[in-house]
Structure formats: structure tokens, C-alpha cells
C-alpha positions in Angstrom: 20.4 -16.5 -5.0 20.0 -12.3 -4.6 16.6 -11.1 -4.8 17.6 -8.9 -7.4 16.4 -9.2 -10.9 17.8 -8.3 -14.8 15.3 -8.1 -17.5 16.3 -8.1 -20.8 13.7 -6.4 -22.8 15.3 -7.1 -26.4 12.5 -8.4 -28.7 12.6 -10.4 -31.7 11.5 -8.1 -34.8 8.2 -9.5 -36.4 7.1 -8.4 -40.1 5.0 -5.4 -40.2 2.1 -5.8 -42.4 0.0 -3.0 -44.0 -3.2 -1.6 -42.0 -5.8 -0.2 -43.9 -6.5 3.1 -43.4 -9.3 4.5 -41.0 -10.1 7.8 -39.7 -11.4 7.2 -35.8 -13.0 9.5 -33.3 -12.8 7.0 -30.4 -10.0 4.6 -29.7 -10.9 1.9 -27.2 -8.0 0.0 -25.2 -9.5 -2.4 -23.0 -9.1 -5.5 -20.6 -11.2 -8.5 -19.9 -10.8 -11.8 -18.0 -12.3 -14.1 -20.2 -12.8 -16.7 -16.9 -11.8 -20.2 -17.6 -12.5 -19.7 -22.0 -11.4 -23.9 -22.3 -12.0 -25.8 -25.5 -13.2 -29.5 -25.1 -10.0 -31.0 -26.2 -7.8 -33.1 -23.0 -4.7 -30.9 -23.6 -1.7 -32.8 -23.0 0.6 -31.4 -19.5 -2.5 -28.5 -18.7 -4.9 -29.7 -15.8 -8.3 -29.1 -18.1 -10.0 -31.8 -16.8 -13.2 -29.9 -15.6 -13.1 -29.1 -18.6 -14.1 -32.1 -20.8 -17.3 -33.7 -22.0 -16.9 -36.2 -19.5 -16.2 -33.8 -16.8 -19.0 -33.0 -14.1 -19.8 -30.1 -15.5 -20.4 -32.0 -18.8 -18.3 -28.9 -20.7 -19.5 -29.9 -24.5 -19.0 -28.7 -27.5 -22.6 -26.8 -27.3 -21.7 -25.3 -23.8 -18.0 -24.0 -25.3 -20.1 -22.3 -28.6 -22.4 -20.6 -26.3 -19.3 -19.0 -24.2 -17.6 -18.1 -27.1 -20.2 -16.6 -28.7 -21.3 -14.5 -25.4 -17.4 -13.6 -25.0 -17.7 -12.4 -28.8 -21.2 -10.5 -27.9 -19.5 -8.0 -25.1 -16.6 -7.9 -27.5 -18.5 -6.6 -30.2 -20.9 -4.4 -28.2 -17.9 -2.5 -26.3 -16.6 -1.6 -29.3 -19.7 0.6 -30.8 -19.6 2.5 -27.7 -19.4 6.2 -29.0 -19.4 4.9 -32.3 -16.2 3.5 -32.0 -14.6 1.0 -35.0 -14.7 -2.1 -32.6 -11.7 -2.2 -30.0 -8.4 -1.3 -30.8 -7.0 -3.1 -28.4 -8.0 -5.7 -25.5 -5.4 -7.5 -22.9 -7.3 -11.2 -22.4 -6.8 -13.1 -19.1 -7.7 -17.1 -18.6 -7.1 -17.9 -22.2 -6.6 -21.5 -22.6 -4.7 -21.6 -26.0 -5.0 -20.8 -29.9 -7.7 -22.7 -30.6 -9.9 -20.7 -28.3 -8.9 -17.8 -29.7 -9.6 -18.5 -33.4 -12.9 -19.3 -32.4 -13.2 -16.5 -30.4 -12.4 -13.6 -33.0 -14.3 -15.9 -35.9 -17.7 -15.6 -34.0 -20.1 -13.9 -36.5 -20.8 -10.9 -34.3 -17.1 -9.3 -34.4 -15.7 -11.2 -37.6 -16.0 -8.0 -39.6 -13.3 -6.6 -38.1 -11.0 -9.5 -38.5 -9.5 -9.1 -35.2 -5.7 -11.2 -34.5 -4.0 -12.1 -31.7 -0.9 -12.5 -30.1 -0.5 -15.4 -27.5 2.1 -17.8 -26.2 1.6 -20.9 -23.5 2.8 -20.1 -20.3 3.7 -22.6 -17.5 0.6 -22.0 -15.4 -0.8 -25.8 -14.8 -4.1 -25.1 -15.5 -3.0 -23.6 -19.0 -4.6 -20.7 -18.4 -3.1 -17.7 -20.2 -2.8 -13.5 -21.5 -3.0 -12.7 -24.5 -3.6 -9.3 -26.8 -6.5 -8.9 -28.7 -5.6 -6.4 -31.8 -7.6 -4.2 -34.8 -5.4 -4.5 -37.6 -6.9 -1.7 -39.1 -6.4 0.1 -35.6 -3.0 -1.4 -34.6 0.2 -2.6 -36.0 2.3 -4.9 -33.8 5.9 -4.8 -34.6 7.5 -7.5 -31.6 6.6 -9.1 -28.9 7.5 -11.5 -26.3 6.6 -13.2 -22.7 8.5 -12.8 -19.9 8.1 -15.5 -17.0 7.5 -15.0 -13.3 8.7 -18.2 -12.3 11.9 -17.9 -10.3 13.3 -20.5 -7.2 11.5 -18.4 -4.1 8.3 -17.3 -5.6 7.4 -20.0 -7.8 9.5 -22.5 -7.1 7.1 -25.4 -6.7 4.0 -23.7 -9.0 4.4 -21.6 -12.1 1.8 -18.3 -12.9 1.1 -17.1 -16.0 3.6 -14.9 -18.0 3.8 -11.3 -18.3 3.2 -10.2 -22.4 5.1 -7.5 -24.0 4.2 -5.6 -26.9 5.4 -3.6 -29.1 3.4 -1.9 -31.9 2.0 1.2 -33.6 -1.1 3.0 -32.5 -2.7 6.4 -33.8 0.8 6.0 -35.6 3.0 6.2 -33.2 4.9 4.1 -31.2 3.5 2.3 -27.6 4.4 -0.9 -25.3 1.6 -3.0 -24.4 2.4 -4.9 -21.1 -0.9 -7.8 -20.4 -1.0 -9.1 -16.9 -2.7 -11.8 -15.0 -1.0 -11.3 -11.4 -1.2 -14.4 -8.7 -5.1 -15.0 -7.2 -5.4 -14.1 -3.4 -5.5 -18.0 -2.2 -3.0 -18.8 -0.3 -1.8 -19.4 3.5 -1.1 -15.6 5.6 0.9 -13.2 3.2 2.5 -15.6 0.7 -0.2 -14.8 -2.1 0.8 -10.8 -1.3 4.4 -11.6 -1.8 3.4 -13.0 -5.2 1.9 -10.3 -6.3 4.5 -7.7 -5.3 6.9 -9.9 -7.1 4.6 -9.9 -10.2 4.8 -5.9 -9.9 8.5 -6.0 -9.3 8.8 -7.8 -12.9 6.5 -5.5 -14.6 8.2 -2.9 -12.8 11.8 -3.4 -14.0 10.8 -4.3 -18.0 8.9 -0.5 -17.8 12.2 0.8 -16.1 14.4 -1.3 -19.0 11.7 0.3 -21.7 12.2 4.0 -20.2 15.6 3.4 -20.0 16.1 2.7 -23.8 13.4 5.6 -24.5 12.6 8.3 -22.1 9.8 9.4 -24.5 8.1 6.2 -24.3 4.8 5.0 -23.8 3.3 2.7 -21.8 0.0 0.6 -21.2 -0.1 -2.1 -18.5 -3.3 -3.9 -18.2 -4.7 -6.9 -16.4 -6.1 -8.9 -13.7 -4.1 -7.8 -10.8 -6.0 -9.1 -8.0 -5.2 -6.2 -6.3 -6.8 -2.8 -5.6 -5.9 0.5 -6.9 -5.0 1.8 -3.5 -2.9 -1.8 -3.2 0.9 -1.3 -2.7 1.8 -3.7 -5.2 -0.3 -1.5 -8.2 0.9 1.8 -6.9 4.8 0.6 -6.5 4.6 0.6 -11.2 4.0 5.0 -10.1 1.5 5.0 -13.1 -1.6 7.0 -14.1 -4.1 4.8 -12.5 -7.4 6.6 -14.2 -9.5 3.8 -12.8 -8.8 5.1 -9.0 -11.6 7.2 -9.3 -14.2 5.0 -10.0 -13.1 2.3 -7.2 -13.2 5.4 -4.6 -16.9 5.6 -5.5 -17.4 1.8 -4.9 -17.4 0.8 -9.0 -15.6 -2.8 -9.6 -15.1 -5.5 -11.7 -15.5 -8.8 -9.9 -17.8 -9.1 -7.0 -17.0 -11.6 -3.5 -18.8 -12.1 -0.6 -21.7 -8.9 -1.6 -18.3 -6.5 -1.7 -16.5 -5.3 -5.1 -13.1 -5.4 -6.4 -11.8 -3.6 -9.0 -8.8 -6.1 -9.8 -9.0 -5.4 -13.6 -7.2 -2.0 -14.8 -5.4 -0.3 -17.4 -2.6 1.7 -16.3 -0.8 4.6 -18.6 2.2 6.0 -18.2 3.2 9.4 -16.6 4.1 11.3 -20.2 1.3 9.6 -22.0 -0.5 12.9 -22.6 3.0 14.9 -23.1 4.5 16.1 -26.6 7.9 14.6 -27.1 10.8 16.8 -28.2 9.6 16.4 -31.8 7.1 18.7 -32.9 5.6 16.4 -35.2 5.2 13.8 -33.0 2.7 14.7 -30.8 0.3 12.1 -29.5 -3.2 11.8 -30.9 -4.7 10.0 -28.1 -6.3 13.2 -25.6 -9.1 13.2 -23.3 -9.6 9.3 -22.1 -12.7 7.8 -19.9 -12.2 4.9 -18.1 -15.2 2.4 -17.6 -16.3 -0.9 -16.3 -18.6 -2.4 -19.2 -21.6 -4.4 -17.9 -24.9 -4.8 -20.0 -28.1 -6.7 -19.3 -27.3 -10.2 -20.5 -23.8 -9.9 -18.5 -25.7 -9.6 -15.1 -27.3 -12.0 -13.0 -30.8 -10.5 -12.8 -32.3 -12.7 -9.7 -31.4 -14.4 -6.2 -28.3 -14.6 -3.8 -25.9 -13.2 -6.7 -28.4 -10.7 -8.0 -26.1 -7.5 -10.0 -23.3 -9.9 -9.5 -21.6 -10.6 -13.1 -23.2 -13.7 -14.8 -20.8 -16.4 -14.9 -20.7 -19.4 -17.2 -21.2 -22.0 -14.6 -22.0 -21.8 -10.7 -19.8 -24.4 -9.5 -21.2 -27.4 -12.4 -23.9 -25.8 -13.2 -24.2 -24.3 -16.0 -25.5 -20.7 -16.1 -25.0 -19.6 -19.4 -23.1 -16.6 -18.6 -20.1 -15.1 -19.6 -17.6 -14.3 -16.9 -16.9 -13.5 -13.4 -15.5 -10.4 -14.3 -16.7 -7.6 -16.0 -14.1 -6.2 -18.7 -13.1 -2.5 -18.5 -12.0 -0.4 -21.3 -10.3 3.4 -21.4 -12.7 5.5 -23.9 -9.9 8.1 -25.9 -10.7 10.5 -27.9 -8.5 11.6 -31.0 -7.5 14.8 -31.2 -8.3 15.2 -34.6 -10.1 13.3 -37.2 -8.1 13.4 -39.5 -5.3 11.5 -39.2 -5.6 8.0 -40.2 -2.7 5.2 -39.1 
């Protein structure tokens, strides 16, 4: 079989619905690894069984609440930063299904801004999946679709989790959403490194397919790349990278072994800031901040993993905590208040 790869980007057409008109200062596009979010339920073909009631780690239905709900808390107080309308947008990583997910966006603390989702099971045997987070009154999604990683020499004997592609309409105009979760670094000598270059080499070719179609496009690619910034595998997409600078002064998201990684970016594309050939179409989004979000309850305030990001258990025992990763967000600014979606 050649190496070689064709991606067919064509999307299936989804009914627009209306958005209700807002006028926002601050946009917020962000990314979080959500670290195993599970339900309780013994899903049928996913390996959940850590999972469950019966489990060792004795995952009820009062443990799940309390990670939803802390999930939900950094959801809702990322979104007021700068006086922001909640997120617009947030790429999810280690989402176990739909019914996760309804919980997730019903949790008192955000259900004001009656988030929705987009989400579709992947292949990974531990069920753990992307998915897009959306405002409605922010965004307008218009298609979307997953596109596998499995093939016969990378994942011949072990699926990953899909690639998500969306489609949809911010600040009213036109951009492609592409959510991540790229192969962990376990593995024997380079073979996890090979995954993850072929992960790129997917995302790659769909942004090359999109450009293709579209010169003027643009493009967001998010995620949990378990790479670097300065990793070949993230600089081989030739993106803006705005988080580069924050990982050359030693900022991360995920902490190992008392050294940080900053595996969770948002990438834009080269012409994101550029006025296409239409004079009224010129991009609202201007001036964007990139930042790693972590407040006091998402920290781990004492002992060996003290500043390290509070996760919901340490091996079975149950910390209370939200994730091992801290989610990261780009901070734009409109370039003028007054044009509503």
C-alpha cells in the first residue's frame, strides 16, 4: 500500500439555525482536555471499566457530578474573562460520549448560555473522544464531519481518536474548525513519533484540500498534540503558532516528572488576520492573546505535585480535581462593536 494519502474533505450540509444576535468585545476560541470525562454506565465495545461503580476507583454517580460540575466551573469562568459572553468556541479532548456532554453543558454554572455540541464516536478502545463545544449565539455551524487516522501501518492493530472538521460561521464569516487529540508519547523507541507525524500528515492534507477549494480560507486547528511547539510534527501544518511564545518562557499545559509541556494549542492560519479580495469581507477577529487558564481550585496547592494541575483522581484515589491539563484559550478582540453575527 503507498504511503500516500487522499482526503476528501466534502461535507454533508447540516440545517443552519438562527443565532440571536449579540454584540461582543471579546471572542474566546479555546481548547481543553477534559481527562478521562466517563459516565458510570459499562458501555458496550469501549474499555471503561475503571470507570464503573464497581471499579477500584469506585467512579459513582457522586464522583462523576463532582467532575462535571468542576469541568463546567473553568468552563464558565474562562468565558468572563475580559467580560467575554462565555466561550465561543472550545475543541474537547477525552470525551467519552453524548451523555457526558449533555451533562456537561446542563451544569447550572454555564446553562445560561445553552451551549451544543458536535461529537461522533471514534474507534479509540477506550472510547475516548474530540468534540466541539459551540455558543449558538456566538457560532453557527453549517457541516461537519470526522475523519479517521486509522490506516494498515500506523494503526493497524490499535485505532486513535478521529480528527473533527468543522465548518461554521463566526463574527459572520466563514471558518474551519479542525479538533485534535494526536497519539500519547507511550510507546517502544520512535513508533509513538511516527504516530504523531502521521496524525499531522492527515490534518495536514484536509488544510491543503480546504485551501485548495478556497485560498481565502480560514483555519483553526486545536488540540492535544502531545507535542511541542518547536516539535516537527506541529511545525510541518506551517501555521501561526501564537502559543510558541509562551512555551519559550517555560508556560505549559500538562506538567511530568517537575518539567512542563505545552501539548495543548490553537493554531491559525497564515491569512487569518488578512482582508480577502472583497472589501466587505474583512475579518472582525484583530488583536488575539493566547493563554493557559489555571485558577486556584484547578491547582494542587500542597506536596510532591504542588502547582501541578489538580486531577480528578491520583491513580484510585480520588482528588477531586478537574484535569491533568490545563485548558488554553486565544483572547480576540473585535474590531468593532458593532457588528453583531
Amino acid at each position: 500500500m503507498k504511503n500516500s494519502i487522499i482526503i476528501n474533505v466534502t461535507i454533508f450540509l447540516i440545517t443552519p439555525f438562527l443565532s440571536s444576535k449579540v454584540y461582543a468585545q471579546k471572542i474566546i476560541i479555546s481548547f481543553y482536555n477534559c481527562e478521562n470525562f466517563y459516565d458510570t454506565i459499562n458501555q458496550a465495545n469501549v474499555i471503561d471499566e475503571d470507570f464503573l461503580p464497581t471499579s477500584e476507583k469506585k467512579y459513582t454517580k457522586d464522583l462523576y457530578t463532582t467532575k462535571s460540575k468542576n469541568l463546567a466551573a473553568a468552563i464558565y469562568n474562562l468565558g468572563r474573562l475580559e467580560n467575554a459572553n462565555g466561550i465561543a468556541l472550545m475543541g474537547l479532548a477525552e470525551i467519552e460520549n453524548k451523555i457526558v456532554l449533555n451533562q456537561l453543558i446542563n451544569e447550572n454554572s454555564i446553562k445560561k448560555y445553552h451551549y451544543k455540541f458536535i461529537h461522533f464516536d471514534s474507534k479509540d478502545p477506550r472510547g475516548v473522544d474530540v468534540a466541539l463545544l459551540y455558543n449558538p449565539a456566538l457560532f453557527i455551524p453549517y457541516q461537519y464531519k470526522p475523519f479517521s487516522l486509522t490506516d494498515e501501518k500506523h494503526f493497524n492493530h490499535t485505532a486513535t481518536r478521529d480528527i473533527l472538521l468543522v465548518k461554521g460561521l463566526l463574527m459572520n464569516k466563514w471558518i474551519y474548525i479542525l479538533v485534535n487529540h494526536w497519539p500519547s508519547r507511550r510507546g517502544v523507541g520512535n513508533s509513538s513519533v511516527k504516530k504523531r507525524f502521521w496524525a499531522s500528515t492527515v490534518c495536514k492534507k484536509i488544510m491543503d484540500s480546504l485551501e485548495k477549494m478556497d485560498p481565502d480560507t480560514r483555519i483553526i486547528v486545536m488540540g492535544d498534540f502531545n507535542d511541542n511547539p518547536n516539535n516537527r510534527s506541529i511545525k510541518m501544518l506551517k501555521m501561526n503558532n501564537p502559543f510558541m511564545k509562551l512555551y519559550k518562557k517555560g508556560i505549559g499545559s500538562i506538567a511530568f516528572n517537575d518539567s512542563w509541556n505545552l501539548f495543548d494549542q490553537i493554531l491559525i492560519s497564515s491569512n487569518w488576520m488578512s482582508n480577502t479580495k472583497l472589501t466587505n469581507n474583512k475579518f472582525d477577529l484583530i488583536n488575539y492573546k493566547p493563554i493557559v487558564y489555571k485558577e486556584n481550585g484547578m491547582l494542587e496547592w500542597s506536596g510532591k505535585y504542588r502547582g501541578y494541575p489538580k486531577r480528578t483522581f491520583n491513580g484510585n484515589k480520588f482528588r477531586g480535581g478537574y484535569s491533568d491539563h490545563f485548558p488554553v484559550a486565544l483572547i480576540f478582540t473585535t474590531n468593532s462593536a458593532q457588528n453583531p453575527l
